[in-house]
C-alpha positions as CSV (number, residue, x, y, z in Angstrom):
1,X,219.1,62.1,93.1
2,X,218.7,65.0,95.3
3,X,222.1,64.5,96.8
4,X,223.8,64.7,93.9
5,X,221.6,67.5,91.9
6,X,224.5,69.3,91.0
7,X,225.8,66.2,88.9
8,X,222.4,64.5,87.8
9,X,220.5,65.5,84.3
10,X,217.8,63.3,83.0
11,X,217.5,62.3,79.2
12,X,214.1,61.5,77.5
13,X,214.9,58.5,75.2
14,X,212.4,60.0,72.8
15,X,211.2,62.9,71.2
16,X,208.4,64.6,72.9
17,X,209.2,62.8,76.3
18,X,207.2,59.6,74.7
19,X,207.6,56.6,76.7
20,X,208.1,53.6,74.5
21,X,208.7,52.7,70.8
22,X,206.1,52.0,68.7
23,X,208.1,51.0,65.7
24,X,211.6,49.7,64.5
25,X,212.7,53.4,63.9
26,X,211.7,54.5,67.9
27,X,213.8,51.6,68.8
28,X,216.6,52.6,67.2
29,X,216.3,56.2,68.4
30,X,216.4,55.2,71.7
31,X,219.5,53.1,71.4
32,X,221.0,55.8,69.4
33,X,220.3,58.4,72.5
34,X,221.8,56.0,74.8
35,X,224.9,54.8,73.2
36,X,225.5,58.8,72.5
37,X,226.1,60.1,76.3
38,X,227.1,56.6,77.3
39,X,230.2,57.0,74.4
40,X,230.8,60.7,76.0
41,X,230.7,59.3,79.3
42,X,232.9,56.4,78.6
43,X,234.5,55.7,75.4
44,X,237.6,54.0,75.4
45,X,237.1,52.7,79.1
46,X,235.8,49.8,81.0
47,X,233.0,50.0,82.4
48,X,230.8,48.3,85.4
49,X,227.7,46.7,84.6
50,X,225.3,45.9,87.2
51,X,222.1,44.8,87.5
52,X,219.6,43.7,90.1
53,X,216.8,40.8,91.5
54,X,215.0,41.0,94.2
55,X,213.5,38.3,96.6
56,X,211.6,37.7,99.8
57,X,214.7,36.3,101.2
58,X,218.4,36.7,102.6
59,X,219.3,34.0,100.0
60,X,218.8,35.5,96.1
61,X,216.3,33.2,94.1
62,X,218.1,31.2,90.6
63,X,217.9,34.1,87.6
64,X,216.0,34.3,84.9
65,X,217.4,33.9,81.3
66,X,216.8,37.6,80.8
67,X,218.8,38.4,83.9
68,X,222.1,35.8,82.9
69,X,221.7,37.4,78.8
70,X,221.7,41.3,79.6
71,X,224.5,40.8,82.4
72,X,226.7,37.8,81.2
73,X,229.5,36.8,83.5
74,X,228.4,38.8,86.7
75,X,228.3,37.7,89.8
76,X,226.5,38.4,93.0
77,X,228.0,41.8,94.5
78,X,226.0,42.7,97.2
79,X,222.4,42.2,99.1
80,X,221.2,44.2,101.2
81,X,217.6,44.7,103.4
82,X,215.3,47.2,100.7
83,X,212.4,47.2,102.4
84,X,211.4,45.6,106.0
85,X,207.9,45.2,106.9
86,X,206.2,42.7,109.8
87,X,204.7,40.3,107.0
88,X,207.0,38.2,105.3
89,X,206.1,38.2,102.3
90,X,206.3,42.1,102.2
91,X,209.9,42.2,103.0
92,X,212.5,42.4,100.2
93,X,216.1,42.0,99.5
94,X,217.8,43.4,96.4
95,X,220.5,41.4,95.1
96,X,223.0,43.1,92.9
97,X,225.2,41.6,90.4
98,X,228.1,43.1,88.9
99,X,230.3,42.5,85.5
100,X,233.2,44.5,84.1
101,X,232.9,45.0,80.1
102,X,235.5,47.0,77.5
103,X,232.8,49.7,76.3
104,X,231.9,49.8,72.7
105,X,228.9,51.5,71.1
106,X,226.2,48.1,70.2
107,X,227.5,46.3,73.6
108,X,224.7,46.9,75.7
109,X,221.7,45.9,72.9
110,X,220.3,43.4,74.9
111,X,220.3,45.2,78.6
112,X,219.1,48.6,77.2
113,X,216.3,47.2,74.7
114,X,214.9,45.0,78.2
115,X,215.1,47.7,80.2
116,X,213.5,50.8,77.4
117,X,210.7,47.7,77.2
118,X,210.4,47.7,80.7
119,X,211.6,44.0,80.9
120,X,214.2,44.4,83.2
121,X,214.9,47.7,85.7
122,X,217.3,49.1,88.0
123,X,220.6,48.4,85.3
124,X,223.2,50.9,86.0
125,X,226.8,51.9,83.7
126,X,229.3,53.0,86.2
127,X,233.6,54.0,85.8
128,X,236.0,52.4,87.3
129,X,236.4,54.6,90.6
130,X,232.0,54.7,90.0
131,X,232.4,59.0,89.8
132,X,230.1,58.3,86.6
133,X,226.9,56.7,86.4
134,X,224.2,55.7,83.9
135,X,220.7,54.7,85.1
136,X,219.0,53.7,81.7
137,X,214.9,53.3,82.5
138,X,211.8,52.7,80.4
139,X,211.3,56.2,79.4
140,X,215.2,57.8,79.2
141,X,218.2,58.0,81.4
142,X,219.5,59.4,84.8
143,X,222.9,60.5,84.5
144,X,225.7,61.4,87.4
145,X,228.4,63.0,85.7
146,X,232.0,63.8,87.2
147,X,231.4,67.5,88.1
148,X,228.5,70.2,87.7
149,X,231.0,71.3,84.5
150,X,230.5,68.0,82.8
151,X,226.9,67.7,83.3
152,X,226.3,70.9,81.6
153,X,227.9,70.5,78.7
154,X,225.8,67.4,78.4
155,X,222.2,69.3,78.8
156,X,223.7,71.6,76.4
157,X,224.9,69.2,73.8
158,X,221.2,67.5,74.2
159,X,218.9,70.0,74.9
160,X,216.3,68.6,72.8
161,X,216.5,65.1,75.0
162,X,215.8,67.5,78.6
163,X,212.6,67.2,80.2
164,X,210.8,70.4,80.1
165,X,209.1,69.9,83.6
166,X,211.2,72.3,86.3
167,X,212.7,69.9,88.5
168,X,214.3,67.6,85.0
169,X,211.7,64.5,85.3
């Protein structure tokens, strides 16, 4: 993110920077901290959902079940050459898929439960014109708001959710 630094701030998904849920009520905070910025960032708009897979190959491999149920009705978008190396079986593709939801708070369950449990990574939340983005992962979320304005009134409306590290990991 250190292109866009004056847009990106970083939200713990749990008090105390804590990683994963341990019980029903941690799970519930953590969807509750999500569908909070994500309703700031997006209420009343359609949103992009896109997810990835990744494969030794040009060609993307069939999905998993997970993959079709947190991403229903997206298609492949784009795949592109993530890392080259000399061996074969070192070299990967990513494959992203893309979908295009109405936003409403409890839409996203399944995709942010897989990805706080680490099931599933590299989901993103994006606008229309993709000026705003939401990178959920195990552990919080990266956000790219509109303008340096917008992403401080965020940090200041969840201060408690903020890293306390320097740099905002």
């Amino acid at each position: 993110m250190t292109e866009h630094r004056e847009r990106w701030v970083r939200f713990h998904s749990l008090p105390e920077s804590q990683r994963y849920a341990t019980n029903d009520v941690e799970r519930r905070t953590i969807l509750d901290r999500h569908y909070t910025v994500l309703e700031e960032l997006f209420g009343g708009q359609d949103v992009y959902i896109m997810t990835s897979t990744w494969s030794n190959t040009v060609e993307p491999e069939r999905r998993s079940r997970l993959d079709l149920r947190i991403n229903p009705g997206s298609a492949l978008w784009w795949s592109f050459l993530s890392q080259d190396d000399p061996d074969p079986e070192f070299v990967v593709h990513t494959h992203i898929y893309v979908s295009w939801t109405s936003w409403s708070v409890g839409s996203l369950d399944r995709l942010l439960s897989a990805v706080a449990e680490d099931r599933t990574a590299n989901a993103m939340i994006a606008d229309r014109r993709l000026l705003r983005m939401y990178h959920p992962y195990d552990g919080g979320a990266d956000v790219l708001a509109i303008d340096t304005a917008e992403r401080d009134a965020l940090r200041k409306r969840h201060a408690d959710w903020l890293s306390k590290h320097p740099s905002g990991m």
